[in-house]
C-alpha positions as CSV (number, residue, x, y, z in Angstrom):
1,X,-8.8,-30.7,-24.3
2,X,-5.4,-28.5,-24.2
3,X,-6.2,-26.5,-27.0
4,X,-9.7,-26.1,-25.8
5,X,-8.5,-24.5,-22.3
6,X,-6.4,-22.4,-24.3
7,X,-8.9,-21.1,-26.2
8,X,-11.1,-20.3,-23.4
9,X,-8.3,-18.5,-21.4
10,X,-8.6,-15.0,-22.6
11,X,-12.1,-15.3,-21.6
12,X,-11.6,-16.6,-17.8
13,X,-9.0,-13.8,-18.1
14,X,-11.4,-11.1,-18.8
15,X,-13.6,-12.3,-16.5
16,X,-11.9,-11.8,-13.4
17,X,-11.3,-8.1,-14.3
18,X,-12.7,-5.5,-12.5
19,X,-15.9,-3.4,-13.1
20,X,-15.2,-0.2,-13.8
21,X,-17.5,2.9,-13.9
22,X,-17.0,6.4,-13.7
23,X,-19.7,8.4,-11.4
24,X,-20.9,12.0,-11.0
25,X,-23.3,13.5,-8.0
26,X,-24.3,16.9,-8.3
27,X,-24.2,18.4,-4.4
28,X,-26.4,20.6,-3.1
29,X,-24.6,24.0,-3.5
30,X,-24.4,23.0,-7.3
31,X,-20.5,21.2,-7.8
32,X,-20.8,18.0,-10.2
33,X,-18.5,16.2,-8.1
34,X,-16.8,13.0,-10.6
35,X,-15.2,9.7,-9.4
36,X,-14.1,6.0,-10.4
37,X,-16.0,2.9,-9.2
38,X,-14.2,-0.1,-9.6
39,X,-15.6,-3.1,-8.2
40,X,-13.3,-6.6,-7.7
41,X,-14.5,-9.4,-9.6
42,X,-14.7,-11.7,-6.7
43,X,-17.6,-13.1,-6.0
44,X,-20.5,-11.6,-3.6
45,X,-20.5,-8.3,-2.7
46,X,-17.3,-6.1,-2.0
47,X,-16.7,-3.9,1.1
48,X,-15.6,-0.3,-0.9
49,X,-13.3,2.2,0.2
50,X,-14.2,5.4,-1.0
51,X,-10.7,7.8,-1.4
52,X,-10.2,11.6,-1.2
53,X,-6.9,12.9,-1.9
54,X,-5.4,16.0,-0.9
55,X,-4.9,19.3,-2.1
56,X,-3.7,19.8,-5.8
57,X,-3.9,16.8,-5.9
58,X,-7.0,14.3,-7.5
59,X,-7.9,10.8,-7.8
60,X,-5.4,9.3,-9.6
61,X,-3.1,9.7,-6.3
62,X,-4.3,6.7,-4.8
63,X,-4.1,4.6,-7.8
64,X,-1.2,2.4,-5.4
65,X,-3.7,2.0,-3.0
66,X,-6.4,1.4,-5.2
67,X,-4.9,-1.2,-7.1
68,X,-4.2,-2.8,-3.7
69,X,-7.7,-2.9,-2.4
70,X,-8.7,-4.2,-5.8
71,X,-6.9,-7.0,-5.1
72,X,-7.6,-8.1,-2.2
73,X,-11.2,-7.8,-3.0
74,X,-12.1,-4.4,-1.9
75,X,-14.5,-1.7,-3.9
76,X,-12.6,1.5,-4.4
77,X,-14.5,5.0,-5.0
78,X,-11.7,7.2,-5.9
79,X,-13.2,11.2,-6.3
80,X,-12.0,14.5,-7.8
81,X,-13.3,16.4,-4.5
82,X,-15.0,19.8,-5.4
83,X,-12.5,22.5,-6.9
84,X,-9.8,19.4,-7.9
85,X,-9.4,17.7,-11.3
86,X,-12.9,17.2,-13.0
87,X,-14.6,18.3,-10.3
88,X,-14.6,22.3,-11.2
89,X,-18.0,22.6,-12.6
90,X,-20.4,24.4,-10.2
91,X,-23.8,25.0,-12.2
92,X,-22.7,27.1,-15.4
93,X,-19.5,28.3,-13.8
94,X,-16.2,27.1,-13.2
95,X,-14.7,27.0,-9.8
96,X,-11.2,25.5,-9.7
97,X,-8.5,25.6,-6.9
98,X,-5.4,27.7,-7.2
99,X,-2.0,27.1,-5.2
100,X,-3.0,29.3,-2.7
101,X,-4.7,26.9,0.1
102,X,-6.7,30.0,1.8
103,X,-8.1,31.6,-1.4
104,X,-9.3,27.7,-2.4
105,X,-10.9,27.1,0.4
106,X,-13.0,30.2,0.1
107,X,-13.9,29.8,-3.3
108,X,-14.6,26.5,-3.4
109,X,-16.1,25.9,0.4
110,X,-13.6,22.9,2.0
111,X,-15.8,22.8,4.7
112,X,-18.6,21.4,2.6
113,X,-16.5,18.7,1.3
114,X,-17.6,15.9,4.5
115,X,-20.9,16.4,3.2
116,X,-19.4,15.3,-0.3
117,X,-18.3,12.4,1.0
118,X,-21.6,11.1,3.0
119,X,-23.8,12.1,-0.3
120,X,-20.9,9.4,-2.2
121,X,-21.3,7.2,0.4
122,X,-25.4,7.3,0.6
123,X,-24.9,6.6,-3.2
124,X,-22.3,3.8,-3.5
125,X,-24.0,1.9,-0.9
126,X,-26.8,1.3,-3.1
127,X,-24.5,0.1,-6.1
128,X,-24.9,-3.7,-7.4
129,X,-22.4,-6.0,-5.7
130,X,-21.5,-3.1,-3.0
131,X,-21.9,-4.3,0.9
132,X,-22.9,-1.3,2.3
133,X,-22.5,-2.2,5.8
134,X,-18.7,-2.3,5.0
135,X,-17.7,0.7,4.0
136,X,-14.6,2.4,4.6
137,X,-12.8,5.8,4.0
138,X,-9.6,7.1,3.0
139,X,-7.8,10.8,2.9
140,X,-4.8,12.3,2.2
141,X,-4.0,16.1,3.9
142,X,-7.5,18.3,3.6
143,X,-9.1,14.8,2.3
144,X,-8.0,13.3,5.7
145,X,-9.3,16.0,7.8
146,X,-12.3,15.5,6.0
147,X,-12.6,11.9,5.9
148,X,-12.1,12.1,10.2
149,X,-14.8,14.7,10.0
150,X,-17.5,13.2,7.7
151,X,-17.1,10.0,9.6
152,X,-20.4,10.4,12.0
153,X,-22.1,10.9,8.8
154,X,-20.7,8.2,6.3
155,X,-20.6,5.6,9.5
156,X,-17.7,3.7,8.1
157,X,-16.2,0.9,9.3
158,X,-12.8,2.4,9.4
159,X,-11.2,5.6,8.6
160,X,-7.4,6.1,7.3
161,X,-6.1,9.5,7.9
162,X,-2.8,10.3,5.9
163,X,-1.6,13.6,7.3
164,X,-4.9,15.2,8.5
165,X,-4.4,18.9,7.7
166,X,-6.6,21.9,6.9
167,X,-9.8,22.3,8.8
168,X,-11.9,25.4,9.4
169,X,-14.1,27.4,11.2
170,X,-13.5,27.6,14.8
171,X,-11.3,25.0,17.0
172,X,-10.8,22.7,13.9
173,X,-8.9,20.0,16.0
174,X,-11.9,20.3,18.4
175,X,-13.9,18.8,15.7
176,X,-12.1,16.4,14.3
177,X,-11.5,14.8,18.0
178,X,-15.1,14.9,18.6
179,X,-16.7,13.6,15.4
180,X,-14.4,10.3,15.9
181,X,-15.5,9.9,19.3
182,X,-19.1,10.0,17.3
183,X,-18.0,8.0,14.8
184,X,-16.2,5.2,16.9
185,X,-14.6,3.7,13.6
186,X,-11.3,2.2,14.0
187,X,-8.9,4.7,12.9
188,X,-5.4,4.8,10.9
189,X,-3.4,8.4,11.3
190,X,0.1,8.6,10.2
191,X,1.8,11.9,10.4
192,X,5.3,13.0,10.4
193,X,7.3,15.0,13.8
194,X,8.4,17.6,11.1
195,X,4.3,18.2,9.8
196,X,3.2,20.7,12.4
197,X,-0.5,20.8,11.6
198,X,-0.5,16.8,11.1
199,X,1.3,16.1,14.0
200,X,-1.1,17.7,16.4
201,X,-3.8,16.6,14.8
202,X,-2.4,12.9,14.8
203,X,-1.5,13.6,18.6
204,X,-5.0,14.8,19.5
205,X,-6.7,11.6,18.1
206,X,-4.4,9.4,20.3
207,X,-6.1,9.0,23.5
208,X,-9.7,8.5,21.4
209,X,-11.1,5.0,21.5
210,X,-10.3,2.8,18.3
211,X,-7.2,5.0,16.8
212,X,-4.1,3.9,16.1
213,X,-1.5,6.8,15.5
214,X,1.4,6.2,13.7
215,X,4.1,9.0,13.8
216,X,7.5,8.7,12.5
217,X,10.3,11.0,11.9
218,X,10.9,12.8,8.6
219,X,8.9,15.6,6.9
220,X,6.0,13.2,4.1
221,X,3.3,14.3,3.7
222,X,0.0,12.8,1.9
223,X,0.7,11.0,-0.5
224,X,4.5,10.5,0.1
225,X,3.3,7.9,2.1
226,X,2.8,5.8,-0.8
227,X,3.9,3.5,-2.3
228,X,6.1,2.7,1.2
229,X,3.2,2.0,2.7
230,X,0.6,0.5,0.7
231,X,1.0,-3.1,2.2
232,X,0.8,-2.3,5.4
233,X,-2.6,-0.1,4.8
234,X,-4.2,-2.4,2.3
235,X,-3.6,-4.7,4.7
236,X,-5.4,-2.9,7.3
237,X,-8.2,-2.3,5.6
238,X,-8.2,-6.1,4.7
239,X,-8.6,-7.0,7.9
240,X,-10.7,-4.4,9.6
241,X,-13.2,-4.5,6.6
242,X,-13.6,-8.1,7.1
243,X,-15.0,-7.5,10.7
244,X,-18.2,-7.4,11.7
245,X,-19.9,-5.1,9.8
246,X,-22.0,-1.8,11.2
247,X,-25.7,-1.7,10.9
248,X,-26.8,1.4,8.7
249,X,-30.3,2.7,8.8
250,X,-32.2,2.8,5.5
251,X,-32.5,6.7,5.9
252,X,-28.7,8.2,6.7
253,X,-29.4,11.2,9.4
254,X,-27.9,14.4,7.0
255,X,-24.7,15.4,8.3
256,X,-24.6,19.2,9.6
257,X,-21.5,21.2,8.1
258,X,-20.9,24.8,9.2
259,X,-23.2,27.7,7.6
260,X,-20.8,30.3,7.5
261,X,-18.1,31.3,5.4
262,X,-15.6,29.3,7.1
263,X,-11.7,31.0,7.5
264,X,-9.5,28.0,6.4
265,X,-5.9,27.2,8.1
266,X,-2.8,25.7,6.4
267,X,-2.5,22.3,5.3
């Protein structure tokens, strides 16, 4: 019987890893935009968190908070977003982002990226195993900004916003504050008093129904916020995943993005 349970242990081992698969989506101004899937073993199907990281940055960021959610039983979609790691393919070309924040956002249109993420999030809700009335999002700097943005579009559950930065076009804050009054997700933003353009963003979300704006002295930005704080958000995500979910309609209303060459500001 011992030996027997032995035997078999690699096997329940193996089992309860995750599913992993790696994913690509062409959008509609021609980027091949690539990400990871990984789906929990647990039984039934998972709430997902789909992850954009920030600028210069790509997926393999979040892999602290990633490996978290995984854990406690919630589906992570981790993109490259357009311009960023092996997401520089737009038709023939290739359209990568430099260090220079202003010239990237030009060439490879930020302000397109919430659309991005609502074409992911139309696509991993119909994945095996994915509950697609529980789905959440999660950005770092320009990712965040876009995350807040997008949210009207995606209709997530809940949004975290790690140092929302960038934005463009006219009266960025303006837009952020307004599509989260839209979106009426529960909200996460942390920002630091020494990140100018994250602190006021951070500070315009607090008055809005369902945020929860955590500021804290220092200069992080992003990603410094992990590992410190994976817990604390994979635990939030834990818990307000495991709400009620939100109803979705069969047929997502397209989420409008700007038509114009948009003038990008700082992270």
């Amino acid at each position: 019987m011992r030996i027997g349970l032995l035997l078999s242990l690699p096997a329940v081992l193996a089992a309860a890893q995750p599913a992993v698969r790696e994913m690509s989506l062409v959008t509609p101004d021609g980027f091949t935009v690539k990400g990871t899937l990984t789906v929990p073993a647990q039984a039934g199907r998972r709430p997902v968190v789909i992850l954009a990281h920030q600028f210069g940055y790509d997926r393999t960021g979040w892999k602290p908070l990633a490996e978290d959610l995984n854990a406690r039983g919630i589906a992570t979609l981790a993109l490259d977003l357009r311009g960023h790691g092996q997401s520089t393919r737009k038709g023939d070309a290739t359209v990568a982002v430099t260090t220079d924040f202003a010239a990237s956002s030009a060439a490879v249109r930020f302000d397109l990226i919430p659309g991005d993420l609502a074409q992911a999030a139309q696509w991993v809700r119909k994945q095996p195993r994915i509950d697609g009335r529980r789905v959440g999002l999660a950005g770092a700097s320009i990712g965040a900004y876009s995350a807040l943005v997008a949210a009207p579009g995606v209709r997530p559950v809940a949004v975290l916003a790690l140092s929302p930065g960038g934005g463009w076009g006219e009266k960025p804050e303006a837009r952020m504050v307004r599509a989260v009054e839209q979106a009426k997700a529960s909200v996460f933003v942390a920002a630091a008093e020494g990140d100018p353009i994250a602190l006021a963003n951070a500070q315009a979300l607090k008055g809005v129904f369902g945020v929860y704006a955590r500021i804290r002295p220092g200069k992080e930005h992003g990603f410094a916020y992990l590992p410190e704080l994976t817990e604390t958000l994979g635990g939030w995500f834990g818990e307000v995943l495991g709400r009620h979910p939100v109803a979705v309609p069969s047929k997502a209303a397209p989420l409008q993005v700007p038509a114009e060459d948009p003038k990008a500001q700082p992270q």
